[in-house]
Structure formats: structure tokens, C-alpha cells
C-alpha atoms as an extended CHARMM CRD file, in Angstrom:
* protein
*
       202  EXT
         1         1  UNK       CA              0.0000000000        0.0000000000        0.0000000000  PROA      1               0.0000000000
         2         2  UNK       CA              1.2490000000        3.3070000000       -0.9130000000  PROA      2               0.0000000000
         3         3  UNK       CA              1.5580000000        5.8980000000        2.0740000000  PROA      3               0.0000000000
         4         4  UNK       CA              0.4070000000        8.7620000000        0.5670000000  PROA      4               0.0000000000
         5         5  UNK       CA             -3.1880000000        6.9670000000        0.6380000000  PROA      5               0.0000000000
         6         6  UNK       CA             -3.2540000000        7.1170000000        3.9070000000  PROA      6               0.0000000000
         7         7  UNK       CA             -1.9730000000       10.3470000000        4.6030000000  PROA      7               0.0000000000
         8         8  UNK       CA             -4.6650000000       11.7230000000        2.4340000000  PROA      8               0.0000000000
         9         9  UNK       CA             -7.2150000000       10.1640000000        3.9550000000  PROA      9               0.0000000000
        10        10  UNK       CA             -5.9100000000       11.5130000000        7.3690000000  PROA      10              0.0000000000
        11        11  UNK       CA             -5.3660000000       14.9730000000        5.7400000000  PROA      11              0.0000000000
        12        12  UNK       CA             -9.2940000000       15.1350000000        4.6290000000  PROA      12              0.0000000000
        13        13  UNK       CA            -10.7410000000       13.6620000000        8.1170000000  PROA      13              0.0000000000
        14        14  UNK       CA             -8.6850000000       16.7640000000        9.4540000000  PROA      14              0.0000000000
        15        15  UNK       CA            -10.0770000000       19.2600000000        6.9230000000  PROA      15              0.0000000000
        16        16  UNK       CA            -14.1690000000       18.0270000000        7.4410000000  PROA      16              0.0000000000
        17        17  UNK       CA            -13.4750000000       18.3370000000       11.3130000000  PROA      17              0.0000000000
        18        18  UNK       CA            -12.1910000000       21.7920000000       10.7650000000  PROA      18              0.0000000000
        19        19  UNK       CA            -15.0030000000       22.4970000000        8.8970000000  PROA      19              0.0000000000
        20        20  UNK       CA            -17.3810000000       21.1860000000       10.8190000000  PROA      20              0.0000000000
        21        21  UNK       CA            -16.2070000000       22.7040000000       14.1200000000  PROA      21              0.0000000000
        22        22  UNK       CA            -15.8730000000       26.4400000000       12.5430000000  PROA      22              0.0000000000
        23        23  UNK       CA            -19.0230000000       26.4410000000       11.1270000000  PROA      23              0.0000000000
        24        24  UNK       CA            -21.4060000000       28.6590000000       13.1900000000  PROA      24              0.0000000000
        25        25  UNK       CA            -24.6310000000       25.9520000000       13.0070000000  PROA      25              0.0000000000
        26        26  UNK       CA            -25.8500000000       24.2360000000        9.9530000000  PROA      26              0.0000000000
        27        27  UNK       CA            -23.3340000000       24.3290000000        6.9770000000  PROA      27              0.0000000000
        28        28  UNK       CA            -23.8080000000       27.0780000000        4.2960000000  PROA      28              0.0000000000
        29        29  UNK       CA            -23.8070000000       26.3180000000        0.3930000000  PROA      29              0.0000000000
        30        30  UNK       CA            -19.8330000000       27.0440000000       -0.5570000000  PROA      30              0.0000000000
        31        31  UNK       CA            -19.2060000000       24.8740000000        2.8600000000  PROA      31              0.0000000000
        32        32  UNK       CA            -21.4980000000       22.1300000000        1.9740000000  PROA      32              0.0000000000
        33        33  UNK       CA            -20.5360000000       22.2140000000       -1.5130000000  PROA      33              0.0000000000
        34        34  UNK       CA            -16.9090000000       21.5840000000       -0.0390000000  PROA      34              0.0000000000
        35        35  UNK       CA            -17.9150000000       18.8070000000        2.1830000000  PROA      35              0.0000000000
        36        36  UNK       CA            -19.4240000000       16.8210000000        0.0280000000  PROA      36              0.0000000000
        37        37  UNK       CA            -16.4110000000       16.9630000000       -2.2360000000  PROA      37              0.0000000000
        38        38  UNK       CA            -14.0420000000       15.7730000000        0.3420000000  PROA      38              0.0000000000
        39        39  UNK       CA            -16.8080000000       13.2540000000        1.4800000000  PROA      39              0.0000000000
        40        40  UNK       CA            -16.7510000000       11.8750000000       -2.2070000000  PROA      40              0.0000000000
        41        41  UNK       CA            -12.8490000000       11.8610000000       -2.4000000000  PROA      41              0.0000000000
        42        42  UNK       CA            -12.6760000000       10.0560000000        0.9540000000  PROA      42              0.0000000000
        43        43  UNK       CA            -14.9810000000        7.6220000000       -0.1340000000  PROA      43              0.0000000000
        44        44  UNK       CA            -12.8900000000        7.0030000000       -3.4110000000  PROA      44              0.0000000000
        45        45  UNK       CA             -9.5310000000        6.9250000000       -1.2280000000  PROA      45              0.0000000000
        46        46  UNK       CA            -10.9430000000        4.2370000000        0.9600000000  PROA      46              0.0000000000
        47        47  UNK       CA            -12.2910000000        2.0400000000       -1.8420000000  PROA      47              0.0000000000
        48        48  UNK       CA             -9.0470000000        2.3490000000       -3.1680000000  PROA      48              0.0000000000
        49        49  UNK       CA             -7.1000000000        1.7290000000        0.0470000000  PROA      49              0.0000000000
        50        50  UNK       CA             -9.3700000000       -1.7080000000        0.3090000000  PROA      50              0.0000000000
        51        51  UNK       CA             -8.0080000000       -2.2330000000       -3.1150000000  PROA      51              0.0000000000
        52        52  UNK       CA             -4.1710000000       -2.4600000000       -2.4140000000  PROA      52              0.0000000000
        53        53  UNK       CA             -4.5180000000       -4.1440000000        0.4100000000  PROA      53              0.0000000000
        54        54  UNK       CA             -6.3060000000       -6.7890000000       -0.9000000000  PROA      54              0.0000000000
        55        55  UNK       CA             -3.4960000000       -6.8440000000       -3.5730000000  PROA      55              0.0000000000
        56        56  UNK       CA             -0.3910000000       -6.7060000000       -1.2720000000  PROA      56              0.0000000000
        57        57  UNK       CA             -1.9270000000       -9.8680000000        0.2280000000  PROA      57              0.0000000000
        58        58  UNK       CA             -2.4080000000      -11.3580000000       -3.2420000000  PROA      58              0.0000000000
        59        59  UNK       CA              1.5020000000      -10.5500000000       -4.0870000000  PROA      59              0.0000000000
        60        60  UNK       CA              2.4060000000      -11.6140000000       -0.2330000000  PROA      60              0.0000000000
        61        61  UNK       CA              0.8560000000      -14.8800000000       -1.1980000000  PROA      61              0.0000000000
        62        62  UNK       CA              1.8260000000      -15.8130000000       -4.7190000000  PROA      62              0.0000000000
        63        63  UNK       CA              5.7210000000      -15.3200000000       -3.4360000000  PROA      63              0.0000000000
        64        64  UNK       CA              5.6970000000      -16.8590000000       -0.2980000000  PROA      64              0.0000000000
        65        65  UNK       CA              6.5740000000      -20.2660000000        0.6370000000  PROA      65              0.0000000000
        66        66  UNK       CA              6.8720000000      -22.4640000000        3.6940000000  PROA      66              0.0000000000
        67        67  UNK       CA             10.4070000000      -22.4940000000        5.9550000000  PROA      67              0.0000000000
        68        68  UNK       CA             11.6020000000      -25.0990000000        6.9780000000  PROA      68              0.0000000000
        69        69  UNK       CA             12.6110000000      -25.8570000000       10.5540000000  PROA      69              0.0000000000
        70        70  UNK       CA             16.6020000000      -24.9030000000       10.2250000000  PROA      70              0.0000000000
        71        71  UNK       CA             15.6620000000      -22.0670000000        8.0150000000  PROA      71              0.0000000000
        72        72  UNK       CA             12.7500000000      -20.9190000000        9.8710000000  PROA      72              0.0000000000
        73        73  UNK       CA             14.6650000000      -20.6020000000       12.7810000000  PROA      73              0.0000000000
        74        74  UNK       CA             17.8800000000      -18.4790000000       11.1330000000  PROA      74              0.0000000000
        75        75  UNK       CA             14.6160000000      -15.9590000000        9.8100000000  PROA      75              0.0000000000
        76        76  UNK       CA             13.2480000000      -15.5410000000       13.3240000000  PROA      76              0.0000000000
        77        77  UNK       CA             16.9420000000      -14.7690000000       14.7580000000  PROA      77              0.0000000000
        78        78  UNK       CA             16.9020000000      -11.9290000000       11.8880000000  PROA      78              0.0000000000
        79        79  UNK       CA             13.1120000000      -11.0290000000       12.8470000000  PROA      79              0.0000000000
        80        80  UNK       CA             12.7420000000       -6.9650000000       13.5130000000  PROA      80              0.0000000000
        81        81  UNK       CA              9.3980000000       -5.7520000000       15.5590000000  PROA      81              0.0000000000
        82        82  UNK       CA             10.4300000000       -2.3800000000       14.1610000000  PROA      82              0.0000000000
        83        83  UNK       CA             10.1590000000       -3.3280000000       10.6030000000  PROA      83              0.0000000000
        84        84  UNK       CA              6.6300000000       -5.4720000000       11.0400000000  PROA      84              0.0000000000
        85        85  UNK       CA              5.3770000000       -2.3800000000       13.0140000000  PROA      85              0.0000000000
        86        86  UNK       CA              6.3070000000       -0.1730000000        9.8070000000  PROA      86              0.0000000000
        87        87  UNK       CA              4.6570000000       -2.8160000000        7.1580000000  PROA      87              0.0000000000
        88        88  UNK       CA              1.4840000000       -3.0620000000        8.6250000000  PROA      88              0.0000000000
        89        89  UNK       CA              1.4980000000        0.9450000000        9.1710000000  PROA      89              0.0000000000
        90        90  UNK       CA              1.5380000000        1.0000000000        5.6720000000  PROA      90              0.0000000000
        91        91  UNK       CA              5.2970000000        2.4420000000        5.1260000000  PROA      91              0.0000000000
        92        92  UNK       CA              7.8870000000        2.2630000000        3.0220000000  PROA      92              0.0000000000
        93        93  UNK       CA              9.7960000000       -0.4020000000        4.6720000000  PROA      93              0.0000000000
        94        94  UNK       CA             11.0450000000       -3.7710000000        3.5740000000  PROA      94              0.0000000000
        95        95  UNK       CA              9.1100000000       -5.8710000000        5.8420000000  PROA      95              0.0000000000
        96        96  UNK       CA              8.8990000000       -9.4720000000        3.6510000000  PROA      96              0.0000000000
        97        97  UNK       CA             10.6300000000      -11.2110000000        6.1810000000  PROA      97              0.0000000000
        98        98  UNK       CA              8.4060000000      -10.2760000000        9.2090000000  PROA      98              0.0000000000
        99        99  UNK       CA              5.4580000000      -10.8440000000        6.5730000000  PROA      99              0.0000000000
       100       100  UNK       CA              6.9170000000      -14.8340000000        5.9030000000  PROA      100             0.0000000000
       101       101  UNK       CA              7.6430000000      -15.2670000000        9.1460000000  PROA      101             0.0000000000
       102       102  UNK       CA              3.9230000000      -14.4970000000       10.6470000000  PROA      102             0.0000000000
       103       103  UNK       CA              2.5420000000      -16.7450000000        7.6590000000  PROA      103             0.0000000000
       104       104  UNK       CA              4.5570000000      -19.6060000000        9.1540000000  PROA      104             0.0000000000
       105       105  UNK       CA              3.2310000000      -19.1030000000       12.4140000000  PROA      105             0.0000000000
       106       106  UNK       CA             -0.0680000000      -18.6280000000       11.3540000000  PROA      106             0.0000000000
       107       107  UNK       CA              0.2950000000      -22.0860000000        9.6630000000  PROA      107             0.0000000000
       108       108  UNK       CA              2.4430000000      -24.4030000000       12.2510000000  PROA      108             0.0000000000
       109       109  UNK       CA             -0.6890000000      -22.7580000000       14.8670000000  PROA      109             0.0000000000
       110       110  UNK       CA             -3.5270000000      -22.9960000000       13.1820000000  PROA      110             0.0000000000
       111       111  UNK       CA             -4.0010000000      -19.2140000000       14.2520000000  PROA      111             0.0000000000
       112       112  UNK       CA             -5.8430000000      -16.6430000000       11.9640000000  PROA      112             0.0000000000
       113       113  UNK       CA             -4.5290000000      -13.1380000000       13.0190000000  PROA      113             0.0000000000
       114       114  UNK       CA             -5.2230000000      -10.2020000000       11.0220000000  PROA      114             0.0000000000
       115       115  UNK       CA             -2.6030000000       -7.9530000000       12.1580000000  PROA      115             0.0000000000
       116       116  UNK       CA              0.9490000000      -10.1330000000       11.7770000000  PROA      116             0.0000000000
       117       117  UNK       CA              2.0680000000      -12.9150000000       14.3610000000  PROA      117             0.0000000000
       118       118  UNK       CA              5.2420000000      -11.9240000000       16.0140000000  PROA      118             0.0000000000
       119       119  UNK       CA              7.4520000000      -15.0330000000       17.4230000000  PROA      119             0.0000000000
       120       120  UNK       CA              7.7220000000      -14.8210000000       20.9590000000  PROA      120             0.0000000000
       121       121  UNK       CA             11.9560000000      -15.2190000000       20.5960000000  PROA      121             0.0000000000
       122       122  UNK       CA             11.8090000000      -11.4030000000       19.7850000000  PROA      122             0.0000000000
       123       123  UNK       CA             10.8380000000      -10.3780000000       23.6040000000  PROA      123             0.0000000000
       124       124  UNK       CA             13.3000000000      -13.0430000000       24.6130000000  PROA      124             0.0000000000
       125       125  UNK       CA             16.7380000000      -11.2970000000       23.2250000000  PROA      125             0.0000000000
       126       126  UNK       CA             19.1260000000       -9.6590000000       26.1140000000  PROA      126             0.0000000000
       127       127  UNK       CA             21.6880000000       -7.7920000000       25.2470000000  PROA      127             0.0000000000
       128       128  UNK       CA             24.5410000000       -8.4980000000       27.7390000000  PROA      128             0.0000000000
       129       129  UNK       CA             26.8040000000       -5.3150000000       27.5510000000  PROA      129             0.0000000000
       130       130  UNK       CA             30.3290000000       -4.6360000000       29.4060000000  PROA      130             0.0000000000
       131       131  UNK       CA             29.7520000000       -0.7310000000       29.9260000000  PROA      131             0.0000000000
       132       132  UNK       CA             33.2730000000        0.4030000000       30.4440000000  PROA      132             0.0000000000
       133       133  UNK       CA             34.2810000000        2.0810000000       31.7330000000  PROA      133             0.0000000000
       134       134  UNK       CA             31.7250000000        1.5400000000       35.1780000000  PROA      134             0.0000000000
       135       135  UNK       CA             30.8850000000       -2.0980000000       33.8430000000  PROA      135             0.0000000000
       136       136  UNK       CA             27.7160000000       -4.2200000000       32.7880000000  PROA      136             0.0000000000
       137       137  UNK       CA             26.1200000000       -7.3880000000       33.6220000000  PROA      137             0.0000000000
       138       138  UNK       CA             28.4150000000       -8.8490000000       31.2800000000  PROA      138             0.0000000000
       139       139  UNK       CA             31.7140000000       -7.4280000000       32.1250000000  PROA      139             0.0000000000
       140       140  UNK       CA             32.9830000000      -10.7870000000       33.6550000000  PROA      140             0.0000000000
       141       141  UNK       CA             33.1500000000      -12.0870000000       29.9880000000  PROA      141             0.0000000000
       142       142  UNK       CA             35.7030000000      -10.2280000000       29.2210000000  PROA      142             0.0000000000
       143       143  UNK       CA             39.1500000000      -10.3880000000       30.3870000000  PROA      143             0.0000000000
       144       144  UNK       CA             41.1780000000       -7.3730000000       31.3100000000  PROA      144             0.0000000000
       145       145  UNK       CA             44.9840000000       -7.6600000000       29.3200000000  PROA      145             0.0000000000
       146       146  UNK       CA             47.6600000000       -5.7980000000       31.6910000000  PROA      146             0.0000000000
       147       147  UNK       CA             50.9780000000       -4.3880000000       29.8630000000  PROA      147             0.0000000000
       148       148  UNK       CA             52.6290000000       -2.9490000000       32.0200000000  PROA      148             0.0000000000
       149       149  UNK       CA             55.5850000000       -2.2350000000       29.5690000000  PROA      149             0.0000000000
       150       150  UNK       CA             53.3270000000        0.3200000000       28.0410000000  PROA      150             0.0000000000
       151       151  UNK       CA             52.9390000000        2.6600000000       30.9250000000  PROA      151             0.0000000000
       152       152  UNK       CA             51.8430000000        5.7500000000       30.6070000000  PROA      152             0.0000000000
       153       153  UNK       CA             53.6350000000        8.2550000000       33.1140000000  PROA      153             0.0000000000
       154       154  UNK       CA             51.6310000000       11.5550000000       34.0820000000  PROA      154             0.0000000000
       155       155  UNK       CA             51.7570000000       14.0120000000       31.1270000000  PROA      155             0.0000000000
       156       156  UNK       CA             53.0790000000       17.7480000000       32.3840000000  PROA      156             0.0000000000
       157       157  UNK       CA             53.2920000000       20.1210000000       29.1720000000  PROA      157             0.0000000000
       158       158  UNK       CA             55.2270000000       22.3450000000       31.2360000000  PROA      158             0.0000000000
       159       159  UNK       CA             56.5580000000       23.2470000000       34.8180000000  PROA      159             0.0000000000
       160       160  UNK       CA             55.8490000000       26.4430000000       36.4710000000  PROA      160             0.0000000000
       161       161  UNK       CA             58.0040000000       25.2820000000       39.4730000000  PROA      161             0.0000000000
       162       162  UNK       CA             60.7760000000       24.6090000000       36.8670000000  PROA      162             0.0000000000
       163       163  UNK       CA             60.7080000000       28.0860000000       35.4090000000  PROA      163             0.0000000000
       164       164  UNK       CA             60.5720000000       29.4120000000       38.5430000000  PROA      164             0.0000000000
       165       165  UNK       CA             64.2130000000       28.1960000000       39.6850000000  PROA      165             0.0000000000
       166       166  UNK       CA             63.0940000000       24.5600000000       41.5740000000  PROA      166             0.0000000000
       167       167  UNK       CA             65.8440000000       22.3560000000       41.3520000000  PROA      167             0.0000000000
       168       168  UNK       CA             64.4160000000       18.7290000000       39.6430000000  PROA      168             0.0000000000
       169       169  UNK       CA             66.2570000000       15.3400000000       40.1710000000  PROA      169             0.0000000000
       170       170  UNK       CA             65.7950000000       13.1460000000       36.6120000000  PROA      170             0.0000000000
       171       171  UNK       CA             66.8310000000        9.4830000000       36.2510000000  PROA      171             0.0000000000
       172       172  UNK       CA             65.9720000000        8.0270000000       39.9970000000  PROA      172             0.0000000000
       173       173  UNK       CA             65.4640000000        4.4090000000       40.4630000000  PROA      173             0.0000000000
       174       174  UNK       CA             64.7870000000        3.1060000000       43.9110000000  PROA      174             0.0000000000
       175       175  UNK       CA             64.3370000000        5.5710000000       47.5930000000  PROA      175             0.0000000000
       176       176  UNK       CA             66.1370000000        8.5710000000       47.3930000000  PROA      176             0.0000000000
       177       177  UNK       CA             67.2740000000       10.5600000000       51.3850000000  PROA      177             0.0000000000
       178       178  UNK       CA             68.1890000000       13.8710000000       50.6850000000  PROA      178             0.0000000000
       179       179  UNK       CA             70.1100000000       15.3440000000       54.1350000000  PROA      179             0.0000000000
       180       180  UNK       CA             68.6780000000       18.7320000000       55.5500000000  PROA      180             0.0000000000
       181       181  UNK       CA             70.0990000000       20.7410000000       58.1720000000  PROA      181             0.0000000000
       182       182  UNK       CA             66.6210000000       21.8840000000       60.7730000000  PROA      182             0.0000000000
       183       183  UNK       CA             68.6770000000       24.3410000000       62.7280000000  PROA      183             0.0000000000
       184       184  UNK       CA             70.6240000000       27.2360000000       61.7690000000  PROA      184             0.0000000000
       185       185  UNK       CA             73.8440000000       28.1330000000       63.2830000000  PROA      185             0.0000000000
       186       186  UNK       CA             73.4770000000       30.5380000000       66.1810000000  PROA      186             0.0000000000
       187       187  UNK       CA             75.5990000000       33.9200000000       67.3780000000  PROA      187             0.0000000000
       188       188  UNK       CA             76.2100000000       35.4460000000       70.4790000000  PROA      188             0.0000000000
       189       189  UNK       CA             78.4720000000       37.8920000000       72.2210000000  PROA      189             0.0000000000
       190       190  UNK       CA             81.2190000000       36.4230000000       74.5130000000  PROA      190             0.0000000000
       191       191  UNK       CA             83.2380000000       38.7280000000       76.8660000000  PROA      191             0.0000000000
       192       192  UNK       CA             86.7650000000       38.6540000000       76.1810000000  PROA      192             0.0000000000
       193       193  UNK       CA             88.7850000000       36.2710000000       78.0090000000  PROA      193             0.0000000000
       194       194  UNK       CA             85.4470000000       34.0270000000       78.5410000000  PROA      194             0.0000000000
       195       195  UNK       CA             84.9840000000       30.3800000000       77.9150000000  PROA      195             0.0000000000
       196       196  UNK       CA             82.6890000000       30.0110000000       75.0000000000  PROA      196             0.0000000000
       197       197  UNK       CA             79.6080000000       28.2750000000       75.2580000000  PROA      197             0.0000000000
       198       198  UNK       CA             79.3360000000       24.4370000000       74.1830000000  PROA      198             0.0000000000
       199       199  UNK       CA             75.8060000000       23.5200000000       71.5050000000  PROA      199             0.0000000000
       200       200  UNK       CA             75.3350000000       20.3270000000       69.8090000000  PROA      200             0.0000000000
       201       201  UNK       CA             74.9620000000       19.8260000000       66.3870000000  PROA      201             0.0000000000
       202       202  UNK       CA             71.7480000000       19.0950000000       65.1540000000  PROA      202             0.0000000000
């Protein structure tokens, strides 16, 4: 079925509403004269939307053949609820698969629909995910690969403390002890011929 049908036909229920609603009582002759037009197009439009459905089924039937077990299961596996939605909306969507699919339900049930059968696998798919980098039901799949070789140090584009006369030691390996003196040397007056007074270093 083409869309445009149906957009149409939703584009003229809109227009007799609106004309309907705005007009102040009964309708006058011009709006009358209008409403009866749309009312005959609408009538057309649905005669001919009964028409291409009845051939889309027609087509649907004269290429479609019965699946076997293996093969009926691969097409359910590639069965989209999205796509059958969109073929029996009427759009323009390539929905043949969904279409077999249903017909082979409808025959290995014995069940008449007259939308589309959907197999119940498609309400049965999980998807497991791994959601790095917080992590997903599924995250214990997957194994974590350490390299240690190919560490990554902390990136500094540039040093202010550098630039700003700090001394920096490059090339260390294991513990570094750097000495420091915590007191500074002391002065005092002595009075001559006194004995000078005795502090430890610290």
C-alpha cells in the first residue's frame, strides 16, 4: 500500500473536522458544496485503500513459501518488531521477512490473526553489555589484558616550578634521602677572656 493513501485520507478527516467545528450551526452552500467533495474523495480513497490491500496480500501470497525448521529458525533470529510495526502501518519499509515469518506461524498454529504474528523469541533477546568504563552485567566475559611495559607516566606540558628556579632530580630508580640541616647556626656575644659556650649539632 502506498503511504500517501493514507496520509490523504488523514489529511481530509482533518479538513471536514475543521469544517465542521468552525461552522457557526448548519453548513452554508460554498461549505457544503466543499464537504461533500471531500466526502466523495474520501470515499474514493478508501475504496481504493481496500483495493491495495487486498493486492499486497495477493503478491504476499503468490511469493511466499513455507520455511523449513533450520531455516525458519535463522529468519526468526533476523526477525525486527520495528520493521513489522512499519509494514502493517503502511510504510515504506522492507518488511517481507516479518510478513513470511507471521505466515509460518499462522500455519504451524492454526491461528488466523489479522494484524501479523510476532514469534515470541523477539521479547526473549538480552543484550549483555560490558559498559566500560563503570561495567555491565556482562563485564565478567571479558578479560582485562595488563601491559605494564606500556605505561603511561603523568603528562606535564610544562613546569611552572621549573621556570621558577626549583631544582628537579631526573633518572631516579629506587628511595632517594636527601640530608637537611633543621637548625641554623646561632651567634652570640662572649666577653673577652670568657669560655665560649658548648651547643650540639643538630
Amino acid at each position: 500500500m502506498k503511504p500517501q493513501l493514507l496520509q490523504r485520507r488523514t489529511t481530509l478527516t482533518t479538513q471536514m473536522r475543521q469544517l465542521l467545528d468552525s461552522a457557526e450551526g448548519d453548513l452554508n452552500a460554498e461549505q457544503s458544496q466543499q464537504f461533500d467533495a471531500w466526502k466523495t474523495e474520501l470515499t474514493q480513497l478508501d475504496t481504493r485503500i481496500a483495493n491495495e490491500t487486498w493486492l499486497d496480500e495477493q503478491e504476499r501470497r503468490a511469493v511466499g513459501h513455507s520455511l523449513g525448521d533450520n531455516q525458519f529458525d535463522t529468519q526468526v533470529d533476523q526477525f525486527s518488531l520495528r520493521r513489522a510495526i512499519a509494514g502493517q502501518a503502511g510504510l515504506d519499509v522492507d518488511s517481507g521477512l516479518e510478513r513470511e515469518v507471521s505466515r509460518e506461524l499462522a500455519r504451524r498454529t492454526n491461528v488466523a490473526a489479522r494484524g501479523i504474528l510476532v514469534p515470541l523469541r523477539c521479547f526473549q533477546r538480552r543484550v549483555v553489555t560490558t559498559g566500560l568504563p563503570v561495567g555491565g552485567p556482562g563485564g565478567n566475559l571479558i578479560a582485562t589484558e595488563l601491559h605494564p611495559e606500556e605505561y603511561i607516566d603523568l603528562l606535564r606540558a610544562k613546569l611552572i616550578t621549573a621556570r621558577l628556579g626549583a631544582r628537579t632530580l631526573s633518572g631516579l630508580v629506587g628511595d632517594v634521602d636527601l640530608p637537611a640541616a633543621t637548625v641554623s647556626a646561632g651567634a652570640a656575644w662572649v666577653a673577652e677572656n670568657s669560655a665560649l659556650s658548648s651547643t650540639d649539632a643538630e
